[in-house]
C-alpha positions in Angstrom: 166.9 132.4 71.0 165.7 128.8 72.1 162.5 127.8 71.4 160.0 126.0 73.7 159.5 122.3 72.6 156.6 122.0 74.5 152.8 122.0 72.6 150.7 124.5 75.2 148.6 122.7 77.3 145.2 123.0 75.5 143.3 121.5 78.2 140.5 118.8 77.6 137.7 121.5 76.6 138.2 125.0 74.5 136.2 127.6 72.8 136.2 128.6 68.7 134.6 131.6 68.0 135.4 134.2 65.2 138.3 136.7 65.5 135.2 139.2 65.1 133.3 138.1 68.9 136.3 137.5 70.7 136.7 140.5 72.7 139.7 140.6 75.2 136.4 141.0 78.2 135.4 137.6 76.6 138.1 135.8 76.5 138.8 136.9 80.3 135.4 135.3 80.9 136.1 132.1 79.1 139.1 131.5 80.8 137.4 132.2 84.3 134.7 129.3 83.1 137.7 126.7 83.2 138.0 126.2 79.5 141.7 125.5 78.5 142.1 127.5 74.9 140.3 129.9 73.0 140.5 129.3 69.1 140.1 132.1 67.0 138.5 131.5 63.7 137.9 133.4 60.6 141.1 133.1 59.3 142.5 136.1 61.4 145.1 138.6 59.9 148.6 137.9 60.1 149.6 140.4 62.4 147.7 138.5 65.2 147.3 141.5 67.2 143.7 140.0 67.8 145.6 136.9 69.6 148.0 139.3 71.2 145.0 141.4 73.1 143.3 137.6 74.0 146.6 136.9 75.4 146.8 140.0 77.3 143.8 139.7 78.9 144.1 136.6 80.2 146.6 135.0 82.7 147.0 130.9 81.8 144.6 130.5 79.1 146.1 128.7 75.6 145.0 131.0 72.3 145.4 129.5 69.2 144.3 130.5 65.8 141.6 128.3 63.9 143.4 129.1 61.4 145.4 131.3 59.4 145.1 130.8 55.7 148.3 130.2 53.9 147.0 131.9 50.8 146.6 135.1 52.9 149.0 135.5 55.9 152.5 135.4 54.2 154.7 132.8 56.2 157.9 135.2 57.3 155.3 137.8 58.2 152.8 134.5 60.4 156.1 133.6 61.8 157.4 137.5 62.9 154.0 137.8 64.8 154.6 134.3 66.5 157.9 135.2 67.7 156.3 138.7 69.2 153.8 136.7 71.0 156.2 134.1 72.0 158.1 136.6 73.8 155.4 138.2 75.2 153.4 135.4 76.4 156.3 132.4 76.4 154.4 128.9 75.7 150.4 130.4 75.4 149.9 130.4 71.7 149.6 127.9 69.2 149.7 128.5 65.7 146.9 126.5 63.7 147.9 126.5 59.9 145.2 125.5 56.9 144.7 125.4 53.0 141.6 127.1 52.6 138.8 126.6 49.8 139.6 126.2 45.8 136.1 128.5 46.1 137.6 131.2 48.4 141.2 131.4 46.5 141.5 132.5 43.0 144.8 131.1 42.8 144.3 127.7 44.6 146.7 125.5 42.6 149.1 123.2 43.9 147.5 123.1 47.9 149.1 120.1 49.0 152.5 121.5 47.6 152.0 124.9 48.9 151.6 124.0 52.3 154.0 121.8 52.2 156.2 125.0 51.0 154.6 127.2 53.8 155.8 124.8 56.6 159.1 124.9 55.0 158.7 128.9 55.4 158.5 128.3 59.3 160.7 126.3 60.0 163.6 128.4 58.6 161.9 130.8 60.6 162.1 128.4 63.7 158.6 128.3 64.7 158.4 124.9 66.1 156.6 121.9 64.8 155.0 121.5 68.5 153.8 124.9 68.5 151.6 124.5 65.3 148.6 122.3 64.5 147.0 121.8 61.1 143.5 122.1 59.9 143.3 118.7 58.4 140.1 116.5 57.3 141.7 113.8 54.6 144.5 111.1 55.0 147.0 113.1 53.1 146.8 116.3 55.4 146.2 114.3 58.7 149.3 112.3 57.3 150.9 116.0 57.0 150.1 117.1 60.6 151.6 113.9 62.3 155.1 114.3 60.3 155.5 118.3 60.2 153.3 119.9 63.5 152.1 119.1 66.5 148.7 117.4 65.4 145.6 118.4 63.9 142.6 120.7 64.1 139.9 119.3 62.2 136.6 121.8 61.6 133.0 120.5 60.9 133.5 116.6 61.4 132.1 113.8 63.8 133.3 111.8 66.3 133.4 109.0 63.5 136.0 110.9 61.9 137.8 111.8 65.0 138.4 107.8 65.7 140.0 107.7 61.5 142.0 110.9 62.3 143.5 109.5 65.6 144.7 105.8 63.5 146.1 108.2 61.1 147.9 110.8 63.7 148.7 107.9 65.6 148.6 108.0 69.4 151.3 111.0 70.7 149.5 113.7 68.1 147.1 116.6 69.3 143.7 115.6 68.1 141.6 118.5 68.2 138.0 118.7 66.5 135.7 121.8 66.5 132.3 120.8 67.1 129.0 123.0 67.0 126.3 123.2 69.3 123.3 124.9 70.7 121.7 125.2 73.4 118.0 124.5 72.4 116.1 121.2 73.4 113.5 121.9 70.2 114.8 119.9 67.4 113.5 122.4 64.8 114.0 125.2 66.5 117.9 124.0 67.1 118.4 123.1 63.7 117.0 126.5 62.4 120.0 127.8 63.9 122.5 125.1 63.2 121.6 124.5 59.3 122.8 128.1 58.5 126.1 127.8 60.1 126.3 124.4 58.4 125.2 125.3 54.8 126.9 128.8 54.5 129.4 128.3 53.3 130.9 124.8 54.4 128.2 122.4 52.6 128.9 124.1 49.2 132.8 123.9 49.8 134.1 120.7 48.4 137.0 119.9 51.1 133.9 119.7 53.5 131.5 117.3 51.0 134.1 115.3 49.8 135.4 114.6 53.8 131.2 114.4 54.5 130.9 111.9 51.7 134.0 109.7 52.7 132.2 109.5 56.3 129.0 108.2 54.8 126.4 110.8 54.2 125.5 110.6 50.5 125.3 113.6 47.9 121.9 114.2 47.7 121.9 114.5 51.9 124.4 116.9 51.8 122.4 118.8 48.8 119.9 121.3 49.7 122.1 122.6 52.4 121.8 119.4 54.3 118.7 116.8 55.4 118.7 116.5 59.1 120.8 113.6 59.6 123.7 116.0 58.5 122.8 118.7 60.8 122.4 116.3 63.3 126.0 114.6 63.3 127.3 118.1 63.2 125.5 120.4 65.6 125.3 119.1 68.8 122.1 120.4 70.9 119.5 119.6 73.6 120.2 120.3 77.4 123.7 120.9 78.5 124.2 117.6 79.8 123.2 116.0 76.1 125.5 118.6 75.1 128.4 117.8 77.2 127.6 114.0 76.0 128.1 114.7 72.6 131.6 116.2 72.7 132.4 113.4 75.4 132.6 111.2 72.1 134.8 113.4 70.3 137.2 112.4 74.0 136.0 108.7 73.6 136.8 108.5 70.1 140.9 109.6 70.7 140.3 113.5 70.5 142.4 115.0 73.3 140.4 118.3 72.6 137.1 119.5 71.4 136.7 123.7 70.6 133.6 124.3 71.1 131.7 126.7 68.7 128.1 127.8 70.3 125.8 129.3 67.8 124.5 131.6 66.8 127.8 132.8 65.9 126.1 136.3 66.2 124.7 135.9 69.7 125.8 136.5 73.0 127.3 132.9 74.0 128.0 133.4 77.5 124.8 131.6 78.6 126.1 128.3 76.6 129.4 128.6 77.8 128.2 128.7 81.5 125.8 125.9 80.8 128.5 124.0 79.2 131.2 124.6 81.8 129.1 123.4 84.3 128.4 120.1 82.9 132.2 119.4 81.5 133.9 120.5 84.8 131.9 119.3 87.7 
């Protein structure tokens, strides 16, 4: 069978949300907003039957994952479900492929190495570089995603980093950065929400401090699960329009994407993605 060559049309705009909250009903409602994918975090299981029932759901709408985790979704079986969806849906999925945390993994030796060994997996499995993005935050990786996928999908970074990324990727490489947000004009009320999704787990992971540090925000601001100048590069909130502003600079920085994650991750988000739509698509 041929493969597509073609990366899916991700549009400008897409939602990340855990494989948990995305229900086929609101993923049907996302794409009916106008966004053009729907990540799904969490590291969802290998079989992708949770990007299968997204899929079927919806009639145009990219899903990607955001990611799988190499240590846990073996690469023949990743590659299996990608061909089942591939078939199913022809050019609506794209794979999104990351390392993990040394802190997660009991056996996290050699990560550069081993993904390197897990893209070798997929391609004798011919899943194609275009149809896979990597969740990459230093030079090495974003090096990695411009030679062996389609791009990259960096999580928890600024639009300061998105500009480094792009001179990395160079200019014909997916660029696409989750950002956080919510939709609260009180600064301490917004960052009540925010800090938590911040700190837990991703300010005591070092991939994330040591990519925070090389962006400028010293130790002791990161410490204490973050001063508000962290919080503040990496939670977008306010009105919709300030919002919308915000992940504008991801798009004025070289992102060709920004997946949106509206928090609480627990709460209904449907009120932020209206908001949000209606600001990014007018």
């Amino acid at each position: 069978m041929t493969e597509p060559t073609q990366t899916p049309d991700l549009g400008t705009y897409g939602i990340w949300r855990g494989a948990a909250g995305l229900t086929p009903d609101l993923g049907a409602a996302i794409e009916k907003l106008g966004f053009g994918t729907i990540w799904i975090g969490g590291s969802p299981r290998a079989d992708l039957l949770v990007a299968e029932k997204l899929l079927d759901a919806t009639e145009r709408i990219t899903v990607a994952t955001g990611i799988v985790n190499v240590w846990s979704s073996p690469a023949a079986e990743i590659a299996e479900s990608y061909h089942r969806l591939e078939a199913k849906h022809p050019g609506r999925f794209l794979l999104g492929i990351g390392i993990g945390h040394p802190e997660a993994t009991g056996d996290y030796s050699k990560p550069y190495a081993t993904l390197v060994s897990y893209l070798d997996e997929l391609d004798a499995a011919q899943v194609p570089e275009s149809r896979r993005v990597l969740a990459a935050l230093g030079p090495k990786v974003l090096k990695l995603s411009a030679d062996r996928a389609a791009g990259a999908h960096p999580y928890l970074t600024t639009p300061e980093h998105t500009a480094e990324a792009r001179e990395i990727l160079g200019p014909s490489k997916i660029l696409a950065p989750e950002h956080k947000v919510v939709l609260e004009t009180d600064p301490d009320k917004a960052r009540a929400v925010g800090r938590p999704a911040v700190a837990n787990p991703y300010l005591h992971l070092r991939n994330y401090t040591t990519n925070l540090e090389r962006l400028g925000f010293a130790p002791d601001e990161i410490a204490n699960d973050g001063n508000d100048r962290v919080i503040d590069a990496l939670v977008a909130y306010g009105t919709a329009r300030s919002i919308a502003d915000r992940l504008r600079e991801h798009i004025a920085a070289g992102a060709d994407h920004v997946a949106i994650q509206a928090l609480p991750a627990d709460g209904d988000p449907i009120a932020t993605y209206e908001a949000l739509a209606a600001e990014l698509f007018r």
